[in-house]
N, C-alpha and C positions, 0 to 999 in steps of 0.2 A: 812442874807437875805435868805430864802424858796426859794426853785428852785422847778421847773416842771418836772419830767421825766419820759417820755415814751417809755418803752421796750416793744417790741414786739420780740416772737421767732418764727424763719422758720425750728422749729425741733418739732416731734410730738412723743417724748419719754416724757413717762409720768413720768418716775422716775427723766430724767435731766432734765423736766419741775418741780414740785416738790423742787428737790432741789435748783434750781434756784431762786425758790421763798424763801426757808429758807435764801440762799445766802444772797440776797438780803435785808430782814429783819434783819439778824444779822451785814452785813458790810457795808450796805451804810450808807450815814450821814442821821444820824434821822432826822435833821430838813426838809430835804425836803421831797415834794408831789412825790409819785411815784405808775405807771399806771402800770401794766405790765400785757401782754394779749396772751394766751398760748392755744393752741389746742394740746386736745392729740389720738394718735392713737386708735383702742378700748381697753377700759380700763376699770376697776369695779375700785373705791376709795371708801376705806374705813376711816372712821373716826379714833382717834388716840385709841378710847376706846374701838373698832368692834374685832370680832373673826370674821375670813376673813370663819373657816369650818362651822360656822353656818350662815354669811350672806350669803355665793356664793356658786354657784356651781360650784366648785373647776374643775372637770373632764368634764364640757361641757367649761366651759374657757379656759382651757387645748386643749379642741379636735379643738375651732374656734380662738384658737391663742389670746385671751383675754386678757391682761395684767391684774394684782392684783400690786396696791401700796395701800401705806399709809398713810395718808396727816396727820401733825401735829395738828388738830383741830379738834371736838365734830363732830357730829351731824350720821345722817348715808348713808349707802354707795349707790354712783350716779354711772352711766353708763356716760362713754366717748366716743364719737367718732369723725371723722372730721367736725361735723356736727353742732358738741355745741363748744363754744368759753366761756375759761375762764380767769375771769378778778381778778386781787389783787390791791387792793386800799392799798397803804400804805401811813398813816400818822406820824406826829409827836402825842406824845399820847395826850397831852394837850391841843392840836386842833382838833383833831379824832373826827367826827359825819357822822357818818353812814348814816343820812339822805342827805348830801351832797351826797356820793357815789350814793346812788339809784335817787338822783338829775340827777346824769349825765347819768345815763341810760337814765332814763324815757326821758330825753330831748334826746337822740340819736334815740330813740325812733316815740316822736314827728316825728324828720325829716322824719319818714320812713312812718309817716299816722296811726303810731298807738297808743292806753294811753294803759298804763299801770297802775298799780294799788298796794299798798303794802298790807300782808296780814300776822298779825301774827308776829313774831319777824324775819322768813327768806325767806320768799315767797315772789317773784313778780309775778302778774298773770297779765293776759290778755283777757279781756272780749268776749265772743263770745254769739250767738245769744241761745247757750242751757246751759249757764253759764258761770264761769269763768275756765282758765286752768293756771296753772301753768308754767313757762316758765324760772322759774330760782329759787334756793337755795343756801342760803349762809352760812359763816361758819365763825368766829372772834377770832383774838387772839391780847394782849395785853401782852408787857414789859413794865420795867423802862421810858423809851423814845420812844418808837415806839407803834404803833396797825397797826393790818391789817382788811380788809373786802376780803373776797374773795368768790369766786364763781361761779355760770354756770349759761351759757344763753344759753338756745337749740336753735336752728335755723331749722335743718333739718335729725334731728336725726333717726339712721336705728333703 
């Protein structure tokens, strides 16, 4: 029987957010649905393939306390702050569709009065009167038994 489970952390370390999430992927039971939804302090994340000396600037993150991690999946590197909220969808891999996951935004979404819209293989946008803007990026990974969807939703970011 699939179970539901929803983790949320009241900790804004991005590197024990992070591994929380590999945690998570590697030991819980593949068959279940699992939510987990992490804010981190400011942070630059790079992808697993990024040179962190040529995407950041290493000596101003340095000077305003910035954190630099390295998340397990492609793509490239986001700014974090308490402002954007990040969500991992993990599936069983034989049931994993991605379009479920951005199913459940857009419907959380709904409730708040707004549509959102998909764009491209990891863009959700959000239409506004001088176009659309961007408002979340994601990033996917796949085992034996397991996938993930993971990603940022800005909200109110400095």
């Amino acid at each position: 029987m699939q179970k539901l489970k929803v983790f949320l952390t009241d900790g804004y370390n991005p590197h024990l957010n992070l591994a929380t999430e590999e945690w998570i992927f590697h030991n819980l039971d593949a068959t279940d649905q699992i939510l987990f939804l992490w804010r981190n302090e400011e942070t630059v994340v790079i992808g697993r393939n990024q040179n962190p000396w040529s995407e950041c600037n290493l000596a101003a993150m340095k000077e305003n306390r910035v954190h630099l991690a390295r998340r397990n999946t492609g793509g490239g590197a986001v700014y974090h702050d308490l402002g954007n909220t990040n969500f991992t969808f993990l599936s069983p891999r034989d049931s994993y569709k991605r379009e479920n996951n951005i199913a459940i935004i857009f419907n959380a979404l709904k409730e708040l009065g707004i549509q959102g819209e998909a764009s491209g293989r990891n863009d959700l946008l959000v239409s506004f009167a001088d176009g659309a803007r961007k408002f979340s990026g994601s990033a996917y990974r796949e085992k034996k038994d397991r996938a993930f969807h993971h990603g940022t939703i800005m909200m109110s970011i400095d």
